[in-house]
N, C-alpha and C positions, 0 to 999 in steps of 0.2 A: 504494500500500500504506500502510495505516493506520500509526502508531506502533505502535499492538498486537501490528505483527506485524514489525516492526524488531528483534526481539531477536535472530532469525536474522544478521544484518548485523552486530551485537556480539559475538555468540559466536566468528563467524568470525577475529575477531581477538585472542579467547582461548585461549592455551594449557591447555587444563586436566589437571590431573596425574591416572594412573590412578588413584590410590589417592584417591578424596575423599571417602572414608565421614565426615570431619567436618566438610564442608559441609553445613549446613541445608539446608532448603527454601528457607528463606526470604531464604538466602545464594543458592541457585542461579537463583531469581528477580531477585534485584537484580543478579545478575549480567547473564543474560540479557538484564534490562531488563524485564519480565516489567510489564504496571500492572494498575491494578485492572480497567479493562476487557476484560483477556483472561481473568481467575478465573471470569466469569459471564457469560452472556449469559440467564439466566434471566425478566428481565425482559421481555424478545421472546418469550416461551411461550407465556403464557398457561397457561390451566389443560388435565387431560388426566385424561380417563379413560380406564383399558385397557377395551377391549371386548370382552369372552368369546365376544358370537356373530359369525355370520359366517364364513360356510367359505371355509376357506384349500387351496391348493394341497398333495398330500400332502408334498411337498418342502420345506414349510415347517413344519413338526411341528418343536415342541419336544422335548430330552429326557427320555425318562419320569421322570415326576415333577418337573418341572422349572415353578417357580412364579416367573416371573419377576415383577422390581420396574419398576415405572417409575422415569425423574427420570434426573439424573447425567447427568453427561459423558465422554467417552470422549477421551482427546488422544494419541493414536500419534504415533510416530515410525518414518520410515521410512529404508532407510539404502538401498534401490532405486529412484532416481527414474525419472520417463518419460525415457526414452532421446531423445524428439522437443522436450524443453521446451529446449534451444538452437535451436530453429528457430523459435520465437514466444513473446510474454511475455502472450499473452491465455490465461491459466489459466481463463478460463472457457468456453474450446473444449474438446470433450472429445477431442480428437486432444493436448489440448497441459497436461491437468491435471500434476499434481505427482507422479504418484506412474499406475502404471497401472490401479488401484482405484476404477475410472468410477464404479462400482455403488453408491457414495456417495451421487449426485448424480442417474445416472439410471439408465435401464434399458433392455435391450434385448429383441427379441422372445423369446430365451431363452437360457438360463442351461447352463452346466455344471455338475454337482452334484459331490460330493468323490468320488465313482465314476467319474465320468465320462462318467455317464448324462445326457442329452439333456434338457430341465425348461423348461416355457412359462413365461417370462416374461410380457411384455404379449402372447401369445400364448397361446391356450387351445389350440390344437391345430392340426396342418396335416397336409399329405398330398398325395403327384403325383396329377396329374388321370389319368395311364392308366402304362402300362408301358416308357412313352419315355422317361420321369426329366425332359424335359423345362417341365414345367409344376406348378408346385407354389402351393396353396391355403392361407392361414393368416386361421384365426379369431382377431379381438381378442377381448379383453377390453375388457366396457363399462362405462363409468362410471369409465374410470381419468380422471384429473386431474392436468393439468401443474401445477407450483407456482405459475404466473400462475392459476390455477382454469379455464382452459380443458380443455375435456373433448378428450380424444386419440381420434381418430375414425381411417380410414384415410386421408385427405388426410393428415392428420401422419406418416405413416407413410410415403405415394408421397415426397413431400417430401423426409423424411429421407434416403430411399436412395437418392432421384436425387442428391440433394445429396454423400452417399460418395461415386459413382460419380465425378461430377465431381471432387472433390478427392481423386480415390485412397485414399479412407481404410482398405482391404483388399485388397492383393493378391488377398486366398483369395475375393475375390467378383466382383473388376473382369473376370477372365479367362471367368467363364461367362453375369454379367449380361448378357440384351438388353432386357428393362423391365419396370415395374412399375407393375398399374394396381390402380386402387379397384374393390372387386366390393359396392356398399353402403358404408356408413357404417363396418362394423366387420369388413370381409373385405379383405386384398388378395392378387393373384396376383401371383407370378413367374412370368416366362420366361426362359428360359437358352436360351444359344445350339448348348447340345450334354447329353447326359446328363449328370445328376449324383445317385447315388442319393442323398448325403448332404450334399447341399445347407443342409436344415435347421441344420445343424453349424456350417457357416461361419459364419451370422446370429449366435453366439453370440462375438462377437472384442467386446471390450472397446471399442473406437471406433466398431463400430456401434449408437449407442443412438440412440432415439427422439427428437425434439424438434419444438416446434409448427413448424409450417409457416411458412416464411417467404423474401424473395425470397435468390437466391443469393447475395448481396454480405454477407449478414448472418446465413443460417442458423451456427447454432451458437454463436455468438458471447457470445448473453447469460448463458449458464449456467445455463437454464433445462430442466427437465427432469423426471420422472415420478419420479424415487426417493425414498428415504426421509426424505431430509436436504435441508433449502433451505438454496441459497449464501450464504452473509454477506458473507464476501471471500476475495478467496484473490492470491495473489504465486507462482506455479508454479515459482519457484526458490525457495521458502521453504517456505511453511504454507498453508494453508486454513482458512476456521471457518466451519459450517454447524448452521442448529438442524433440528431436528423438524419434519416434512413433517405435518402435523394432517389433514390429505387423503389418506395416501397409501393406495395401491390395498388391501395387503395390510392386512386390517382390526385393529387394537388393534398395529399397529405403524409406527413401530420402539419399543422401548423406553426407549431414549436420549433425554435433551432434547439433548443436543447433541455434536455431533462435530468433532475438532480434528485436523491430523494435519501434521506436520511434518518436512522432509527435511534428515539428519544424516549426520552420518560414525557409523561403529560406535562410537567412543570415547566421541562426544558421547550417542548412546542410552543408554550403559551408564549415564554420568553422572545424566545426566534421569531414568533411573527409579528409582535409587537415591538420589536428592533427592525424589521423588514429582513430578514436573512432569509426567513420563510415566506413564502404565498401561498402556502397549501401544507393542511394539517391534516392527515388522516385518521380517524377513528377517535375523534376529540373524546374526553370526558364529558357527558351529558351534563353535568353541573360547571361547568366552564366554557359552556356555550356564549355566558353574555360577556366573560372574559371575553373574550373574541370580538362578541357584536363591538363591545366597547370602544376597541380598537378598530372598527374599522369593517373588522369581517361578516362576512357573508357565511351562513350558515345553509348546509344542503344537507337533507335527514330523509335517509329512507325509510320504505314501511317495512321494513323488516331487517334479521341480522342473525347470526348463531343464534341457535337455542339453548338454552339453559337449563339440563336433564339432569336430575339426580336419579344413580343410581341403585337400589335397593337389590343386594345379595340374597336368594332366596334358597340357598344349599346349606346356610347355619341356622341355629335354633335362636331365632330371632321372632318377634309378636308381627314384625309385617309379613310373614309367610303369609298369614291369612290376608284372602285378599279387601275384606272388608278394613280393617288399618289400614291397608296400604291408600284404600279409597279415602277414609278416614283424612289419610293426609292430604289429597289431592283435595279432598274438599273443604280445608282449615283456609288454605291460601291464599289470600287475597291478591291474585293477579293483577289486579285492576286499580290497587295500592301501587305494584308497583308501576303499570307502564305511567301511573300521574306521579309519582314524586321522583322518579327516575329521568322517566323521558319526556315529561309534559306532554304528552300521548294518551290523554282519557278516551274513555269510547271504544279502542280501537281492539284487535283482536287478542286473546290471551291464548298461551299454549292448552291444548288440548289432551296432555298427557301420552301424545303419540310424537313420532319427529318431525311429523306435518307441517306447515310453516302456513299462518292464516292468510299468505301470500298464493297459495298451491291451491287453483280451480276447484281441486278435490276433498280439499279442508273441511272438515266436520266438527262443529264446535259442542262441547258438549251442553248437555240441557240445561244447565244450570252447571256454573265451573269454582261457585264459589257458597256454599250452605253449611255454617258453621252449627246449626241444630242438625240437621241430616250425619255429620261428621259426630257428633256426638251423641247422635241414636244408632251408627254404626258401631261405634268404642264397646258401649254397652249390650249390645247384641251378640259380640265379639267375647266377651268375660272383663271390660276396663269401662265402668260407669263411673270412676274415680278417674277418670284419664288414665296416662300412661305415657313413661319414660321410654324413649326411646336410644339405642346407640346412636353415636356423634357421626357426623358426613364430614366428611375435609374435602378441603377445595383449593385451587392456588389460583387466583385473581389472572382469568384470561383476558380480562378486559378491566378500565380501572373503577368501574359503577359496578364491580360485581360483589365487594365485600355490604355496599348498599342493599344491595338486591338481596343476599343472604339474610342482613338485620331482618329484611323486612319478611323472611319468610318463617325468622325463629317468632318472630312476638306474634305472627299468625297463627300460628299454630297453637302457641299457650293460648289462643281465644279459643281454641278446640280441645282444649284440658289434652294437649300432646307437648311434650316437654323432649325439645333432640337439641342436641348443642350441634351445629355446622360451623367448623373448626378451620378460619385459615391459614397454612402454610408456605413456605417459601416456595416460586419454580422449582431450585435446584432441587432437584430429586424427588419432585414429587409424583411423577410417574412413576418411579422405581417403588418410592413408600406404598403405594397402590397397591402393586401387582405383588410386593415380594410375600405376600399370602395370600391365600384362599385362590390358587389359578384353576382356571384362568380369569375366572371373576372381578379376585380383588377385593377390598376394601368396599366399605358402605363410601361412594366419592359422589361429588358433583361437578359439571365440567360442563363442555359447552360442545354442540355440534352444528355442523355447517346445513344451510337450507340448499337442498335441493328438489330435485322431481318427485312425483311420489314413489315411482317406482326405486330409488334408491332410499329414500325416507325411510319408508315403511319397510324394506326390506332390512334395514337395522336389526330387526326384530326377530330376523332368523339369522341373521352371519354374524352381527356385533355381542360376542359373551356378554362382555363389561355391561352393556347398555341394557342387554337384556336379561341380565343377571340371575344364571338359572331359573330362565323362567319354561316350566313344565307344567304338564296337564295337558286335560279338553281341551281348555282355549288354547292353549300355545300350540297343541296339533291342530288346532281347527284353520289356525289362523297361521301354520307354514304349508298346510295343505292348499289353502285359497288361496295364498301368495303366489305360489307356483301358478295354480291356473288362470292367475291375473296377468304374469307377464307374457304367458303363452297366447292373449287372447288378443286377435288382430287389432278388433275396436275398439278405439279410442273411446269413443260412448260408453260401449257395455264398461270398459275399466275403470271408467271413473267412477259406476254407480260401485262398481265392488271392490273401490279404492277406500269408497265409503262404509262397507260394510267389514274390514280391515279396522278401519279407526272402532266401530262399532265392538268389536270383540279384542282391543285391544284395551277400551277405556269401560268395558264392562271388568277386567281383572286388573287392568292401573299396574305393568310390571314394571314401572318407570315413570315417574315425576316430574313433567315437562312443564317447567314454568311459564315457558313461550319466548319470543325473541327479543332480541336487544333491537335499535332501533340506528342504524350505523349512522355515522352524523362525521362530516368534512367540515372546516373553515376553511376560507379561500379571499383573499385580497379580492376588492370591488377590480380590481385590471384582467382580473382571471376570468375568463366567460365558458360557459359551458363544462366542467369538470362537479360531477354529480356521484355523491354513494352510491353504490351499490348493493343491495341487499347481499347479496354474493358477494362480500367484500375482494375476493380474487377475481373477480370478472368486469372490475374497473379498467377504465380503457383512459387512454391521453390520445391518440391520434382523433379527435374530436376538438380538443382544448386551445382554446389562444389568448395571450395576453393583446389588452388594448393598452398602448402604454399614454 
């Protein structure tokens, strides 16, 4: 790592006080360590003209009326690093970047949009070969260009996903992959080893991107990839600095010469962009929102974010075996506490005890999510009409509203005469503290998961132990039997209604404690236009983005 980008290593061993509205800029630079070679890299450009023609993917429409500028640089900060960048210090693996916002750098065959509609990336289209779900066909796009100027053919493509396969880099792909070949230069088939209607869905996971072909020992390694931004450098426990892809597929973009982006505690973001160092915060803390407004910023909050699942071990002799406690607890909760003192989000949807997200078409809320007499005429029905202690959950703060969110879920519970201490711990090792008993289980934890389709949501519930915490019976076979015949089922229609009946027999036994989602929230300088959360906090995009200076 360059000096350039050493300021991270200096900060680190500065205190700096809340209130520093009378530090300069110019102060918080010399603080940092900040030199001249980090203000610009404009000299690696070159010149750029936007391109007006050229048809683009409808999912890449600008807002009406919206006249973007070229030039500028963009420098975030982000206070959510990759959860895997303690396992390797090569930041230019996209298994191991800084931050889980591949999309930087590259790309994969498709995209999720802020709907959470399904969008060809370096795919134009795909489609199963017949009505067995087994075999599925996708068109490239041609003439895209790796940032080496290599043109991405479908060899780069076999390459690539042999390459995850081997290094596991998706769960949600490894379990139904059996291979992948070239059909031509810009076609390749899957084959899966069993139905899957919504295959196409999984391709879109953040670690599965593209990159030139190369042998095993070294695919992914160089940093090199199809997005919008070329690597400069990057240190994936600090920063990144990448310019303008002059090549890249989507034509007269991105708009940015260049992009910066930096991993912070929440104090240190606040700092940075009320000195101007930053223009872009990601994953703000919810109660430092008006910090932000204060100064200047613009605040953009999506409707959704991780979920928030406690999981409940049901292989010890513990009182939530039964699943009436278990409901018990689900109905103490007061959801609706949190999304208003949390996220100034009343009204809106609360988790439903499954990994659903109330963003997912197929979302099923339940009848009532919050009846603290119903929670304690279950206790008593149960053998606890005195209440009942419960073992402690630990948690390590994935997010920094989350030791919040816990308060508010222990004093709810004592209004349901349920007494459980939820215990926070440090990162360091608290995966290991988890697992190093009861496997593959683990520990009574709570933790947080990523929203995506139903068909991978819900299927938690038969592949994920941890989450589903030996959960056995009727319902648990009723409801890996219907799984299966949901993804096998061609229709869209018919899956949704028995996407529904899924959540129905899942929050009839409650084998999991889903509080519902966090609500992801950006500040961004009034000059920044168009840069927006995404609930899929990995499926943020900048070739969109431009400063008006």
């Amino acid at each position: 790592m360059s000096e350039s980008l050493g300021w991270l290593a200096a900060l680190s061993r500065q205190k700096l006080e809340h209130d520093v509205t009378t530090i300069s800029k110019r102060d918080f630079l010399r603080l940092l360590g900040f030199g001249a070679s980090t203000l610009g890299l404009q000299s690696m450009l070159g010149s750029f003209a936007f391109a007006q023609d050229g048809a683009l993917p409808g999912w890449a429409a600008l807002p009406d009326g919206a006249v973007p500028k070229t030039g500028g640089k963009l420098v975030y900060a982000q206070t959510y690093p990759n959860w895997a960048v303690g396992t390797s210090d090569n930041g230019k693996h996209p298994y191991y970047w800084i931050d889980l916002l591949t999309r930087s750098v590259w790309n994969s065959l498709v995209w999720v949009d802020h709907d959470y509609n399904l969008q060809g990336e370096l795919a134009e289209s795909w489609a199963a070969t017949d009505e067995t779900l087994k075999v599925w066909d996708f068109k490239l796009r041609e003439g895209v260009l790796f940032h080496n100027g290599k043109e991405m053919t479908s060899d780069d493509v076999v390459a690539s996903f042999n390459a995850h396969i081997a290094q596991k880099g998706s769960g949600f792909i490894t379990k139904w992959f059996e291979k992948i070949e070239a059909q031509g230069p810009y076609a390749v088939r899957f084959t899966l080893n069993a139905p899957y209607a919504e295959w196409p869905y999984a391709l879109a996971e953040y670690r599965l991107v593209v990159v030139p072909a190369a042998e095993p020992e070294v695919i992914f390694t160089d940093g090199i990839g199809t997005g919008p931004f070329k690597l400069v450098e990057v240190d994936n426990r600090r920063g990144f600095k990448a310019v303008r892809n002059e090549n890249y597929w989507l034509t007269g973009r991105p708009f940015l010469d260049e992009l910066e982006g930096y991993v912070v505690n929440s104090q240190t973001a606040i700092n940075g962009f009320r000195s101007g160092q930053f223009n872009a915060v990601f994953n703000i803390d919810p109660t430092t929102a008006g910090q932000y407004e204060t100064d200047g910023g613009i605040i953009h909050k999506s409707a959704g974010g991780d979920q928030f699942l406690i999981a409940l071990p049901k292989n010890l002799d513990i009182a939530w075996n039964d699943p009436r406690v278990r409901l018990a607890v689900s109905l103490s909760i007061d959801r609706e506490a949190i999304n208003s003192i949390v996220y100034n989000d009343p009204g809106t949807w609360v988790g439903n005890d499954t990994q659903m997200s109330g963003l997912n078409a197929e979302f099923l809320a339940r009848d009532k999510a919050y009846d603290v007499e119903a929670a304690k005429k279950l206790l008593a029905e149960a053998g606890y009409a005195n209440g009942i202690d419960l073992p402690p959950v630990v948690f390590s703060p994935s997010f920094p509203e989350m030791p919040r969110i816990m308060a508010i879920v222990v004093e709810s519970l004592k209004k349901g005469g349920i007494n459980m201490e939820i215990r926070e711990m440090p990162t360091d090792g608290f995966d290991a503290y988890v697992k190093s008993v009861n496997e593959p289980y683990g520990r009574p934890s709570a933790g947080v998961v990523g929203p995506r389709n139903a068909a991978i949501n819900l299927g938690r519930m038969v592949a994920n132990e941890q989450e589903k915490g030996a959960w056995t019976g009727e319902s648990a076979d009723a409801f890996a039997k219907l799984y299966a015949e949901t993804i096998a089922e061609p229709s869209a229609e018919k899956r949704l209604g028995i996407y529904q009946e899924l959540q129905r027999i899942i929050q009839s036994d409650t084998p999991a404690i889903v509080l519902g989602g966090r609500r992801n929230m950006l500040a961004h300088a009034p000059t920044v236009k168009n840069l927006k959360s995404h609930s899929q906090n990995w499926s943020s995009r900048f070739d969109d983005v431009w400063i008006e200076s």
